[in-house]
N, C-alpha and C positions, 0 to 999 in steps of 0.2 A: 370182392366188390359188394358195394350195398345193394341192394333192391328196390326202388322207392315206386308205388304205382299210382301212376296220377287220375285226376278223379275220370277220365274217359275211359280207362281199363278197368275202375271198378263196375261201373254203368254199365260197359258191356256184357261184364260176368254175371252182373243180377239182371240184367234183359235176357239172358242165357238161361238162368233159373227159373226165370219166370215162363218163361217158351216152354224149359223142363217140364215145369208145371202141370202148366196144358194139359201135356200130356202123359200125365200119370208117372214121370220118371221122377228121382229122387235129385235133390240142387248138388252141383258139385263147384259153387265157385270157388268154396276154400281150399278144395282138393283140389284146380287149378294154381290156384295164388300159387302155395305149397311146392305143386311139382316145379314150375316156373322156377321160385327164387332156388329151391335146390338145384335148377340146371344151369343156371345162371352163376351161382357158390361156388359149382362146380367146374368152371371154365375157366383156363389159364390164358386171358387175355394179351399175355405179354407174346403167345407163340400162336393164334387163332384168334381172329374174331366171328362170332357163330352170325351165320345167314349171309342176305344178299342185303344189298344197297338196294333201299327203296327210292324210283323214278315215277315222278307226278307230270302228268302230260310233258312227256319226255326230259324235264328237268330233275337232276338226283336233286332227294333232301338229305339231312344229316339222319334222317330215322334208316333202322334198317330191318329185316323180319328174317326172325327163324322159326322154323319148322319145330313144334315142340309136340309130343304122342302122350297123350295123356289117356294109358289103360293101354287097349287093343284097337280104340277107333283112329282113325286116321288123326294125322297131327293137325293139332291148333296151328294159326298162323299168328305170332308174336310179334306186336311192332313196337322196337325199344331204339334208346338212341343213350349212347356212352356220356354221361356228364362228369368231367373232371373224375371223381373216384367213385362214382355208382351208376347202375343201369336206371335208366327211368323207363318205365311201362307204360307208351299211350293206350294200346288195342290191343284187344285179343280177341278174335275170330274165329268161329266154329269152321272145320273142315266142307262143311256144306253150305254155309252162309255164303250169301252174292256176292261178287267183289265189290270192293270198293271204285 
């Protein structure tokens, strides 16, 4: 499957960097992109679909999020949703970040 990320997952990833920033750590949004569409490449959609169904003040949408570890820090939280033959990427979430 393809990987396509729409412009709110990339916004995320450079408000990520920029936060980095701050604080003296070095940007990894590309080495997020990267691990993402590899684990993504790497799932056999036809026997698994990876994550939970995302529920918005108790209504399910068609998005849904997985749990993706990028390094040794806790995993990202990924919000994608299946279109026809590719994943599309809205969000991506630092482990620490507030929820939504």
């Amino acid at each position: 499957m393809k990987v396509t990320w729409r412009k709110s997952a990339v916004e995320s990833l450079v408000e990520q960097d920029e936060w980095r920033k701050s604080i003296e750590l070095e940007p990894i949004a590309a080495f997020i992109m990267h691990t993402v569409d590899l684990y993504f490449n790497q799932q056999n959609f036809s026997i698994h679909i990876p994550g939970r169904r995302v529920i918005i003040q108790g209504v399910p949408v068609e998005l849904r999020m997985a749990l993706i570890a990028i390094g040794r820090s806790d995993p990202y939280k990924v919000f994608y949703r299946i279109y026809e033959e590719h994943i599309e990427i809205f969000l991506v979430r630092h482990p620490h970040q507030k929820p939504l």
